[in-house]
C-alpha positions in Angstrom: 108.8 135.1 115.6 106.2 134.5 117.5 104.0 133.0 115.0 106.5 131.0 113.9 106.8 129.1 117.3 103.0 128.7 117.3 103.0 127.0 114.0 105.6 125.0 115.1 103.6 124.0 118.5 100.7 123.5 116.6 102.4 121.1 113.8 104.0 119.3 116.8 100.6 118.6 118.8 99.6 117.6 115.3 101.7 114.9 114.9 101.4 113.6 118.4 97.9 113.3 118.6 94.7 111.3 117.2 93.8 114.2 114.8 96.8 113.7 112.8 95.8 109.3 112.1 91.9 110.7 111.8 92.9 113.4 109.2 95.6 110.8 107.3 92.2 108.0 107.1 90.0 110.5 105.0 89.6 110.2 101.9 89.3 113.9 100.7 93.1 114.4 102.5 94.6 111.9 100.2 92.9 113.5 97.1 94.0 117.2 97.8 97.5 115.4 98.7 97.8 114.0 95.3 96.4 116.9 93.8 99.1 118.7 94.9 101.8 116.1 94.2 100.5 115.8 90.5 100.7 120.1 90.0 103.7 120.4 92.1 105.4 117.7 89.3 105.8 114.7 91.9 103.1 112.8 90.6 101.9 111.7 87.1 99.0 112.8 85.8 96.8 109.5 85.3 93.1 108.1 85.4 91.2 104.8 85.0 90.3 103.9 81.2 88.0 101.4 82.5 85.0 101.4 85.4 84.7 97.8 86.8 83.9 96.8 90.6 86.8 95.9 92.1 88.0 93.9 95.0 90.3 94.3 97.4 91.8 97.4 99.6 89.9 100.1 97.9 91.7 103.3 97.8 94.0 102.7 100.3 95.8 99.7 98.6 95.8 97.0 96.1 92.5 96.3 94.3 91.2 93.3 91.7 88.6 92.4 89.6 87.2 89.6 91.4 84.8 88.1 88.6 88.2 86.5 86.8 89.7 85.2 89.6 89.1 81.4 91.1 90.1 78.1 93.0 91.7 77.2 89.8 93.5 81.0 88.7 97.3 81.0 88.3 98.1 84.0 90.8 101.5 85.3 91.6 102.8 87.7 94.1 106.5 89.8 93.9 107.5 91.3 96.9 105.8 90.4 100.1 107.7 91.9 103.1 106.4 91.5 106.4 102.7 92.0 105.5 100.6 89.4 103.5 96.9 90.8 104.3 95.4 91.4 100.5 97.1 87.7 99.6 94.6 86.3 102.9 91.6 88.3 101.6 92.2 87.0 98.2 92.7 83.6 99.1 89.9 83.8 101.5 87.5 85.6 99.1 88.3 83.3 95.8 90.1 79.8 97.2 92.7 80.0 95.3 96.3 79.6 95.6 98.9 82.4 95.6 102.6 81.8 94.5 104.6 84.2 96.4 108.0 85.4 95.6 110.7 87.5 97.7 114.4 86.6 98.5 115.1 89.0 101.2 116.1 87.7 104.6 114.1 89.8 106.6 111.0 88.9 104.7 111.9 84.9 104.6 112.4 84.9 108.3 108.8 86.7 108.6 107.0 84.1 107.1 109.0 81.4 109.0 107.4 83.2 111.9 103.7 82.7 111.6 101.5 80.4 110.3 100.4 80.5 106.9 98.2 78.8 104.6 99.2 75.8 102.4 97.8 77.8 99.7 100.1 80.5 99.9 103.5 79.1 98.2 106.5 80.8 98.8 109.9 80.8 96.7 112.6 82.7 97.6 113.2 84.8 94.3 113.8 87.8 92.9 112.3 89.0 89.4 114.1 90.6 87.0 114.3 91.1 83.0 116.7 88.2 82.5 118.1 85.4 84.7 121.2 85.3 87.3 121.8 87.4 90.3 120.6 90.7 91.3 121.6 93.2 93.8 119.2 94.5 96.6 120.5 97.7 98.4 118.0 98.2 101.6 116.4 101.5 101.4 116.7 104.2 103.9 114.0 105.8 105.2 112.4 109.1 105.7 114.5 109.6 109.5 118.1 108.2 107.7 117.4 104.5 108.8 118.8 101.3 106.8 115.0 99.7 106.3 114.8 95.6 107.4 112.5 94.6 104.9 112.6 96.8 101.8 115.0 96.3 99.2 115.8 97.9 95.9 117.9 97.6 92.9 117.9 101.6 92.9 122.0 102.3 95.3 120.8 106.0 95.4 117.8 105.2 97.3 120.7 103.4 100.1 123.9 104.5 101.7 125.6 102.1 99.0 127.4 100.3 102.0 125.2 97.2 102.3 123.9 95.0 100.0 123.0 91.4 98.9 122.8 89.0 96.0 119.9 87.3 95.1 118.9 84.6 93.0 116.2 86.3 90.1 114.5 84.7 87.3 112.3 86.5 84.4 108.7 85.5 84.3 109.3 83.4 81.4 111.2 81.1 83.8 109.2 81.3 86.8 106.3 79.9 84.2 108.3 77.2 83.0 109.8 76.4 86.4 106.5 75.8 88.0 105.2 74.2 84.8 102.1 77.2 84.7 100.8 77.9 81.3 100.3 81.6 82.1 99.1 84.1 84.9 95.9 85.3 85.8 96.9 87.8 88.4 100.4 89.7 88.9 101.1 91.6 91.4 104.1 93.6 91.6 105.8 95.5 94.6 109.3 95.1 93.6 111.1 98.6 94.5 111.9 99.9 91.0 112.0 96.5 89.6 108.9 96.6 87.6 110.1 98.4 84.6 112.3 95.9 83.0 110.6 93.0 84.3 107.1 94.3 82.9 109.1 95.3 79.4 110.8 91.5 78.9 107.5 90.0 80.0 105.3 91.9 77.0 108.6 91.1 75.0 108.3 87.3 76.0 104.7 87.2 74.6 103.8 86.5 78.3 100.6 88.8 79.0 99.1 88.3 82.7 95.3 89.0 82.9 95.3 91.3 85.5 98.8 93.4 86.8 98.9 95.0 90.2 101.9 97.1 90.3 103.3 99.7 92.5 105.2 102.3 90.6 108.4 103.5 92.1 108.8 107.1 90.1 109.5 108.7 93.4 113.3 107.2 93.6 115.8 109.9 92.4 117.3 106.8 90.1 114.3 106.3 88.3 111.9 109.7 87.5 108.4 109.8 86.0 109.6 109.2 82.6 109.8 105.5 83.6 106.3 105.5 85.2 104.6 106.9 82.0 106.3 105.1 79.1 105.7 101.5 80.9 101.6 102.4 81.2 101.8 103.4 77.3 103.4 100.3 77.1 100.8 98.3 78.7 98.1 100.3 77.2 99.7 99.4 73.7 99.4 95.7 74.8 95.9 96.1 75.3 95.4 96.8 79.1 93.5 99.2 80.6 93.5 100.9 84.3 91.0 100.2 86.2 91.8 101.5 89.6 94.5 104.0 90.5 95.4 103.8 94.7 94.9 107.2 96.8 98.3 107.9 97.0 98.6 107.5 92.9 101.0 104.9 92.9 99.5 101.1 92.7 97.5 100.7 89.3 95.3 97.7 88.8 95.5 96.9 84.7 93.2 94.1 83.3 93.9 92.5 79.3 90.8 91.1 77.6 86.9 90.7 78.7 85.9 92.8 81.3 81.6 90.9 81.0 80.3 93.9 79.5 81.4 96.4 82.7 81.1 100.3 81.2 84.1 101.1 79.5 85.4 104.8 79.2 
């Protein structure tokens, strides 16, 4: 009993202190974390095919490979929420452009908010695997809250009281909407979205350079099985991992010359 309250003491002070944001920055904390997500049968069991120097967040975040991108690249961004800081590096770091896609209110508002660069283009649609209207459910989080600026496709990740419609388009007509040729850099954070947008793209004969993607395996509606079968997918398309974040959900894929980088 008594151990039990000073565990629980401990665990609080934890949590209420500095230790607990100094612990959560190292990096060997996220690797045993993920370790024991991956052998616990949270996580998938994945590695990079590729070694190239990346840009970007490192392992904390979103990561690209900076020698393909430029002033001129065709770059678009899915899901932006109320924080836009890898699309400022990256249009600080290469001068290009980023077309910038998310229909939710919360997020639209945001960006009405603050200033922002001419360079960063925003249109205020959904992606999907076909054209029309999708519902967004907003998720709850960890403490039972209905979140502002996250929304899924996935009900069981909301209380399935609240939802909206949004206008969605498949890549195919987002290209030919904008008049772009193709994409050098996607970047997906899209709430479970991914899978079927990814699949109709491949199946449209539409094959971005690079893909950024957040997987969203954790949601009860969606399971590893998802995660898996859509990187054999892109494998089988020719793309190859080249970073994996900390927490073993955003993968950085690149499709096609890689100048001569080791390959594994």
């Amino acid at each position: 009993m008594q151990k039990n309250l000073l565990f629980n003491l401990l665990k609080k002070k934890i949590r209420s202190s500095t230790l607990r944001k100094k612990i959560k920055s190292s990096r060997t904390y996220w690797h045993i974390k993920l370790f024991l997500k991956r052998i616990s049968g949270q996580e998938i069991w994945e590695s990079r095919d590729i070694d190239l120097t990346y840009a970007g967040q490192g392992s904390a975040g979103w990561n690209y490979y900076k020698k393909e991108i430029n002033a001129d690249s065709i770059i678009y961004v899915f899901g932006i929420g109320d924080n836009i800081d890898f699309e400022i590096d990256l249009m600080k770091e290469t001068q290009s452009k980023v077309f910038a896609f998310d229909p939710t209110p919360y997020s639209i508002s945001w960006l009405k908010s603050i200033e922002i660069s001419k360079k960063f283009i925003v249109h205020p649609w959904a992606l999907s695997g076909s054209d029309g209207l999708l519902t967004l459910y907003p998720r709850i989080d960890n403490k039972g809250r209905s979140s502002k600026d996250m929304w899924t496709l996935d009900k069981t990740q909301s209380d399935g009281k609240n939802f909206i419609e949004v206008p969605a388009y498949s890549v195919k007509t987002i290209l030919k909407k904008l008049e772009h040729r193709g994409i050098d850099l996607l970047k997906l954070d899209i709430e479970g979205a991914e899978y079927e947008s990814i699949r109709f793209m491949l199946d449209s004969n539409i094959y971005p350079k690079q893909i950024l993607v957040e997987f969203h395996h954790r949601f009860i509606g969606i399971g590893k099985t998802k995660t898996i079968e859509c990187i054999e997918l892109l494998r089988s398309f020719g793309y190859k991992i080249f970073c994996i974040s900390q927490t073993g959900r955003e993968f950085s894929f690149i499709r096609g010359s890689y100048n001569n980088e080791s390959i594994r």
